[in-house]
VMD Tcl script that draws the C-alpha trace (Angstrom):
set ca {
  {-45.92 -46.46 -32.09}
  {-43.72 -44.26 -33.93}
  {-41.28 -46.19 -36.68}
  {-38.03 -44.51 -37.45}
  {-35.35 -45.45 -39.88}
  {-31.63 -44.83 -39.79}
  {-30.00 -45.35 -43.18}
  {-26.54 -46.13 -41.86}
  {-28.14 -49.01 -39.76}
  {-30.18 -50.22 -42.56}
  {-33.31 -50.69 -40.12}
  {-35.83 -49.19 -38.84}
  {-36.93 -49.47 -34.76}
  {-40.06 -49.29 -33.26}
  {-39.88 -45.93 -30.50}
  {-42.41 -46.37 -27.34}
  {-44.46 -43.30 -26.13}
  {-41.50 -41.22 -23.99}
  {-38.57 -43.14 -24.94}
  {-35.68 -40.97 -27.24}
  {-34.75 -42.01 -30.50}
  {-31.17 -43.15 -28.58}
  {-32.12 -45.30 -26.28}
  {-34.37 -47.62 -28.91}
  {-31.83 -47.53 -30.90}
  {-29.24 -48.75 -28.08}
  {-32.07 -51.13 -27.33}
  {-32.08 -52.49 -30.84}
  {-28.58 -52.62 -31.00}
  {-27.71 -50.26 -33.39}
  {-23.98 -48.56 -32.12}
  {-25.15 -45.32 -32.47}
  {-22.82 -42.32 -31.56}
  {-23.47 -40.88 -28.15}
  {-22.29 -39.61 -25.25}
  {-23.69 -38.37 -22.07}
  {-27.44 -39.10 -23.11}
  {-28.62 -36.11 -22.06}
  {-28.60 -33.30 -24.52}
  {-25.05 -31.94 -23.38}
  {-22.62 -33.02 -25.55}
  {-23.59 -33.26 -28.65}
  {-22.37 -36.58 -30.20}
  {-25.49 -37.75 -31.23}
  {-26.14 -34.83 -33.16}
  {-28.05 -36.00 -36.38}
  {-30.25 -34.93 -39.65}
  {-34.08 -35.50 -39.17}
  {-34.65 -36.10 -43.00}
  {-38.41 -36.78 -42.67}
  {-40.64 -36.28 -39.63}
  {-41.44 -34.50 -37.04}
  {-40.06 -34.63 -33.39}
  {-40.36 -33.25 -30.10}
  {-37.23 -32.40 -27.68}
  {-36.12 -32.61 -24.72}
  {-34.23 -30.04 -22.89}
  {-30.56 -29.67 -24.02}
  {-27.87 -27.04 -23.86}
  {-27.51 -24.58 -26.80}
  {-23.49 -26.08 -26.72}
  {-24.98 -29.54 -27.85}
  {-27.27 -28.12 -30.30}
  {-27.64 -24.41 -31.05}
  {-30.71 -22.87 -32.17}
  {-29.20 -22.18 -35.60}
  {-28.38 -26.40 -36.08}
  {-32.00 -26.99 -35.08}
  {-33.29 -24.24 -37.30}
  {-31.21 -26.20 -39.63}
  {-33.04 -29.58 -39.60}
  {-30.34 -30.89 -36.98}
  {-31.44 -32.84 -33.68}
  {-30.03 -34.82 -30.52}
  {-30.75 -38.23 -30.77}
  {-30.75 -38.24 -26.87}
  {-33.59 -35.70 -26.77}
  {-35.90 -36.24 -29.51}
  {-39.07 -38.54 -29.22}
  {-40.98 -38.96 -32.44}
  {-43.95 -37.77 -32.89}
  {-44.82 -39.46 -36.19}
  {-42.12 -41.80 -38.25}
  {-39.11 -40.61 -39.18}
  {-36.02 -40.94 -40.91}
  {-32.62 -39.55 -38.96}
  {-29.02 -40.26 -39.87}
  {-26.35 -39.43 -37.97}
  {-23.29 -36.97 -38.36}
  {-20.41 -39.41 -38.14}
  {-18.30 -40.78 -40.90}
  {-17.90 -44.23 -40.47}
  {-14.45 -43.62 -38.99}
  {-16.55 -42.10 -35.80}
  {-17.84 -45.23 -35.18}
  {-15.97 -47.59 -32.91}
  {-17.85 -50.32 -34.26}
  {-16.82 -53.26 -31.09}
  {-19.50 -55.19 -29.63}
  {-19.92 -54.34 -26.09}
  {-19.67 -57.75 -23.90}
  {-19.77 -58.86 -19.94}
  {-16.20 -59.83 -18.81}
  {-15.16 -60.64 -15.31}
  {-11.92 -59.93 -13.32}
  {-10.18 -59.66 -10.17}
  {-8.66 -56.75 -9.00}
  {-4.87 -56.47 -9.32}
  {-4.13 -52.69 -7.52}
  {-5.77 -50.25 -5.40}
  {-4.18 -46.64 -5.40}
  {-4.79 -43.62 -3.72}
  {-4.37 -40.88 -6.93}
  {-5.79 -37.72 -5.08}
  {-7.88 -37.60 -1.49}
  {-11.03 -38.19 -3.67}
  {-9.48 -40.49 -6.63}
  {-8.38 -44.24 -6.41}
  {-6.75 -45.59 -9.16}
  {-7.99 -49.52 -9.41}
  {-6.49 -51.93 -11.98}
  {-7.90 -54.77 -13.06}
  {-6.79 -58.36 -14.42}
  {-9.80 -59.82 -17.03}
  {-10.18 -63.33 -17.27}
  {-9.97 -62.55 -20.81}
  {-8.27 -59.67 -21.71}
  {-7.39 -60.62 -25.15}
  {-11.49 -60.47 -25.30}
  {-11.78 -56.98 -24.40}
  {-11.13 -54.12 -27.26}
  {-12.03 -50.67 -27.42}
  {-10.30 -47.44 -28.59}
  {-8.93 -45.05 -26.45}
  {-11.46 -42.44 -24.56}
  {-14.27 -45.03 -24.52}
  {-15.83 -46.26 -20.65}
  {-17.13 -49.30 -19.48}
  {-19.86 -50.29 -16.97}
  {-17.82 -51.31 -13.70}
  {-19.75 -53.84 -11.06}
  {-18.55 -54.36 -7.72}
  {-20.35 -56.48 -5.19}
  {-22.87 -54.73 -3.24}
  {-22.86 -51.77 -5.60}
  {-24.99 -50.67 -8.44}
  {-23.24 -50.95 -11.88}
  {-21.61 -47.51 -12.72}
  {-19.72 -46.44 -15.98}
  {-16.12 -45.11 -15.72}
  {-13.85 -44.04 -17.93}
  {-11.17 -46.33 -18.95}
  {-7.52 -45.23 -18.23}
  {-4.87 -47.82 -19.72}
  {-4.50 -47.56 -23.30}
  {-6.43 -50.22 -25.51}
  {-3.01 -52.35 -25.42}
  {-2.17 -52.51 -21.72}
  {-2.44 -55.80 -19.73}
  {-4.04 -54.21 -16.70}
  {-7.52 -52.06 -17.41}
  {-7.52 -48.93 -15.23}
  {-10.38 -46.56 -14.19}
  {-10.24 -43.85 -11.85}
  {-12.73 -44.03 -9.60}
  {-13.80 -40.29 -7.37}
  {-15.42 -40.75 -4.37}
  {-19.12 -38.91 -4.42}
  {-20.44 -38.11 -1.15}
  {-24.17 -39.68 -2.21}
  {-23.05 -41.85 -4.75}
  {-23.31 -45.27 -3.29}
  {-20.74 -47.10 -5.89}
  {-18.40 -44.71 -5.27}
  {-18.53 -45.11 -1.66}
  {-18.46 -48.86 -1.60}
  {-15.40 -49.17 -3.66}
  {-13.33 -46.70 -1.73}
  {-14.24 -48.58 1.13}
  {-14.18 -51.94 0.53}
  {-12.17 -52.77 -2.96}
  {-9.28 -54.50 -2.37}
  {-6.76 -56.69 -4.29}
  {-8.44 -60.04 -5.34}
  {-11.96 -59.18 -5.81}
  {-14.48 -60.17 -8.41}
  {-15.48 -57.40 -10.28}
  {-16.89 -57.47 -13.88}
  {-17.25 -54.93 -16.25}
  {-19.20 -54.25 -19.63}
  {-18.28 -52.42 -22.68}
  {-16.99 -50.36 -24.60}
  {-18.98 -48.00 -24.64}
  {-19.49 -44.27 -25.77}
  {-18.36 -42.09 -28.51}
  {-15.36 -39.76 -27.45}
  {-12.49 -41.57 -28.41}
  {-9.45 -40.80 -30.35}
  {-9.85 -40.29 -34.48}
  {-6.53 -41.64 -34.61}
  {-6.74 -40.94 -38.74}
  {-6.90 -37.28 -37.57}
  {-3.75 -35.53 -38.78}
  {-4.15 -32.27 -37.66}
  {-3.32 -30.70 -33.87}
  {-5.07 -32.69 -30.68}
  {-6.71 -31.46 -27.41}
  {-7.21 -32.61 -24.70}
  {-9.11 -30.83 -21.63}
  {-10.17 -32.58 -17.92}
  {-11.40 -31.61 -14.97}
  {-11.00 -33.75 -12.09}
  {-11.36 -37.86 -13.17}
  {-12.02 -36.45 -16.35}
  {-8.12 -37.12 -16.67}
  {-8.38 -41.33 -17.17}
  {-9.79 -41.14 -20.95}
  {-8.05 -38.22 -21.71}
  {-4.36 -40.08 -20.18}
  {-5.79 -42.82 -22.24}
  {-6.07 -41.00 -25.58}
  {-2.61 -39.02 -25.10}
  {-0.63 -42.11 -24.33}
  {-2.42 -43.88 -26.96}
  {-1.74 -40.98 -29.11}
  {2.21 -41.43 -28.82}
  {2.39 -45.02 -28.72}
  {1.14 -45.04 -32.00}
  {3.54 -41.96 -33.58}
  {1.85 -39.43 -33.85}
  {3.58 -36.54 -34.10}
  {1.31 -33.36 -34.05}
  {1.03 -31.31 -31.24}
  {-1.26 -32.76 -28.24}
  {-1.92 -30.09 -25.93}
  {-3.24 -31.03 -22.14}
  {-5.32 -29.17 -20.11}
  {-5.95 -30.02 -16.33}
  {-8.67 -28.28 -14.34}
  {-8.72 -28.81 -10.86}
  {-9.99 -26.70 -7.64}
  {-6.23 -26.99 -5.74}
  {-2.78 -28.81 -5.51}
  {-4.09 -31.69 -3.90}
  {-7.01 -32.48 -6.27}
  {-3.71 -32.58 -9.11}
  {-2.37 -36.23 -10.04}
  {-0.05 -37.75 -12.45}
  {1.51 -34.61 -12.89}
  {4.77 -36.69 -12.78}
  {3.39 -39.37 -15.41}
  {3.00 -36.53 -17.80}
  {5.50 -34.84 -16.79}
  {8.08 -37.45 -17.99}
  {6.01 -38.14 -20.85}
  {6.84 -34.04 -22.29}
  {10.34 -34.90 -21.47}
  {10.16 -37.93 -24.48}
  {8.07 -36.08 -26.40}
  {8.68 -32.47 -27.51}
  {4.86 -32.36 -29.07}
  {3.04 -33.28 -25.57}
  {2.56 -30.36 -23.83}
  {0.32 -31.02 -19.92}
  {-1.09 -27.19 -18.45}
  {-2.41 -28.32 -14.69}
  {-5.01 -24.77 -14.20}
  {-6.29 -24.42 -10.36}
  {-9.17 -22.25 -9.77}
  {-8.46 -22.42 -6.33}
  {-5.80 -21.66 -4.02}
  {-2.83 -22.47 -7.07}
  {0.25 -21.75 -5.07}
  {3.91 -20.79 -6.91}
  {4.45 -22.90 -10.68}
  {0.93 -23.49 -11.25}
  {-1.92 -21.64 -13.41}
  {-4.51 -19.55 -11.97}
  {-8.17 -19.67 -13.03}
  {-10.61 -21.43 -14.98}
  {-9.47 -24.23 -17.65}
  {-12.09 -22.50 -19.63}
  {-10.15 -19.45 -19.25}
  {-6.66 -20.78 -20.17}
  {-7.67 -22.27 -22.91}
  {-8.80 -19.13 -24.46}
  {-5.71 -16.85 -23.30}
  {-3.18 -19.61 -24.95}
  {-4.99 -21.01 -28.36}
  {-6.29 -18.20 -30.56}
  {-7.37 -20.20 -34.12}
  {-8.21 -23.92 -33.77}
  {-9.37 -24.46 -37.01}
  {-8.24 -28.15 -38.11}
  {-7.78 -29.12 -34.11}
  {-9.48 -32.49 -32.93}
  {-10.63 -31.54 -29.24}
  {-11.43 -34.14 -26.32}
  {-13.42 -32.61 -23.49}
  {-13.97 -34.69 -19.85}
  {-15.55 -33.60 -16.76}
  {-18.18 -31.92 -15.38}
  {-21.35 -30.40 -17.27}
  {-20.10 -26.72 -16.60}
  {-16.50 -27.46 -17.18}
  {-17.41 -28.87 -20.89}
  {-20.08 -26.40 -21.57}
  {-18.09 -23.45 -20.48}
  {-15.04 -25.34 -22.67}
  {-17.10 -26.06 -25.50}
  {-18.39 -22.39 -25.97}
  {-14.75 -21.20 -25.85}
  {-13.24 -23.86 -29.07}
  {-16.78 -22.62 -30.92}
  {-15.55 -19.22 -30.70}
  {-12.06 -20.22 -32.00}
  {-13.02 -21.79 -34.72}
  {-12.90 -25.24 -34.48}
  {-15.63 -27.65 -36.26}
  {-18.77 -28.88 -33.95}
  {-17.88 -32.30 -35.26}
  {-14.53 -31.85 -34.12}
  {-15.44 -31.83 -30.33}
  {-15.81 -34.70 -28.77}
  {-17.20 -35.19 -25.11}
  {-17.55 -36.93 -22.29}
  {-19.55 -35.52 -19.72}
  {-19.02 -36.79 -16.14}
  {-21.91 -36.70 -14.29}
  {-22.27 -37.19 -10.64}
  {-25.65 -36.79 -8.15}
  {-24.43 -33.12 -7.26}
  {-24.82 -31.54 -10.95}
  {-26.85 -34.25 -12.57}
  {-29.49 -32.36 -14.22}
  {-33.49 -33.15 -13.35}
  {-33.87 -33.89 -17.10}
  {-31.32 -36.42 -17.52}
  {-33.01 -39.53 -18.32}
}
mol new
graphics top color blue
foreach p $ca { graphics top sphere $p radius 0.5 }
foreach p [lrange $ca 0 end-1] q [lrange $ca 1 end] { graphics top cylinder $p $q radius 0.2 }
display resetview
């Protein structure tokens, strides 16, 4: 069994025949950057400093053939074939660094956001218990549905924790909650978890692009963004297929009219009727922002809308480490490698 050491750990971990260098080291404990765990996003991008490796399949957005000519590999993709020493990309302000723990709760609203989307808020036994930055998700359980991880909506200070939860024609969580979740049930959740969340020592411009529930972490970041003063420009993007898959247009609508840096573009690729953008948020993007060299970018949604995204702010000129992205994966576009 193949040992591999990570400096910034200080450890080495034992990885079993056909398990990634990620999951034993989420096994072992170690809080090592990630995202979707499955060679899309690229947060666990690291440097194999000794070793060899095999991959996995990943997209040439989350590591291009030049990186892995390089010496540059996913964590999420790469299975050791002898030991090996990897370190990550991250600066230690990339790490969140919070121990992820069980808490229970009770839920305190159900909302219908869109026809797909309920917004449910929930009151924690012990919220003053739960931290976590901005942009990170936790694993929700509701009873009589397996656990699934959503994206957490309220900003790190609010009372009530939010997720936005899209109904997914086979995905039986999804379905149970919409449903059956009503005010007063159990629930727990456990977290944080994941590696997209606001830099908040990042000085320079912000972006922020969603497509469909892709909107809670990215809400979460903006809102956190301007609680906390800071003053650069935060620019929104909003994919969605129509009008009625569009919510809290009004939320951030109010929020541009206190703050002259915010800026929130809904884009429809579908049917986008008089005041709204036409197209792909992809495509937006790239007709409004010409040089985003020094930009911090957020990405949420679905693996084509961050891939297409992500190829678009590589071609402007922003840095690889300065995407950051959570991909949102659901039965219908889950990819047959994803472990």
């Amino acid at each position: 069994m193949p040992t591999v050491f990570i400096p910034q750990a200080g450890r080495s971990i034992f990885v079993s025949g056909g398990e990634t260098i990620l999951a034993a080291a989420l096994a072992a404990g170690i809080p090592y950057p990630h995202g979707c765990r499955s060679g899309r996003c690229g947060s666990c991008k690291s440097h194999l400093i000794g070793g060899a490796v095999d991959f996995l399949p990943h997209t040439p957005f989350a590591l291009s053939p030049k990186e892995r000519a390089d010496g540059l590999i996913l964590a999420c993709r790469a299975q050791p074939l002898t030991d090996a020493t990897i370190a990550w990309l991250a600066g230690e302000d990339e790490i969140a660094g919070i121990p992820v723990r069980r808490f229970e709760g009770t839920i305190a609203a159900v909302e219908d956001a869109t026809h797909d989307i309920k917004l449910i808020r929930i009151t924690l036994d012990d919220r003053a218990g739960f931290t976590f930055k901005a942009g990170q998700y936790a694993r929700l359980s509701y009873p009589g549905a397996p656990s699934r991880d959503y994206s957490l909506a309220s900003r790190p200070g609010e009372e009530l924790v939010e997720f936005h939860v899209r109904r997914v024609p086979a995905g039986a969580a999804s379905q149970r909650i919409w449903t059956c979740a009503t005010i007063g049930d159990r629930v727990s959740i456990e977290g944080p978890l994941g590696s997209a969340f606001l830099r908040e020592k990042h000085s320079g411009p912000i972006l922020g692009i969603a497509g469909g529930s892709g909107l809670a972490p990215v809400k979460a970041m903006a809102e956190t963004a301007l609680d906390k003063g800071m003053g650069q420009p935060i620019r929104i993007y909003f994919g969605a297929r129509s009008e009625r898959d569009l919510y809290l247009v009004d939320r951030f609508t109010a929020l541009m009219g206190d703050h002259s840096n915010l800026s929130f573009v809904p884009v429809l690729s579908e049917n986008p009727g008089f005041g709204f953008r036409a197209g792909y948020v992809s495509d937006a993007v790239a007709a409004d922002l010409d040089d985003l060299d020094g930009w911090k970018a957020y990405l949420a949604g679905p693996p084509a809308m961050v891939e297409a995204v992500g190829l678009v702010l590589l071609e402007r000129g922003i840095g690889a480490a300065d995407i950051h992205a959570d991909v949102f994966f659901t039965p219908e576009h889950a990819p047959e490698w994803r472990s």
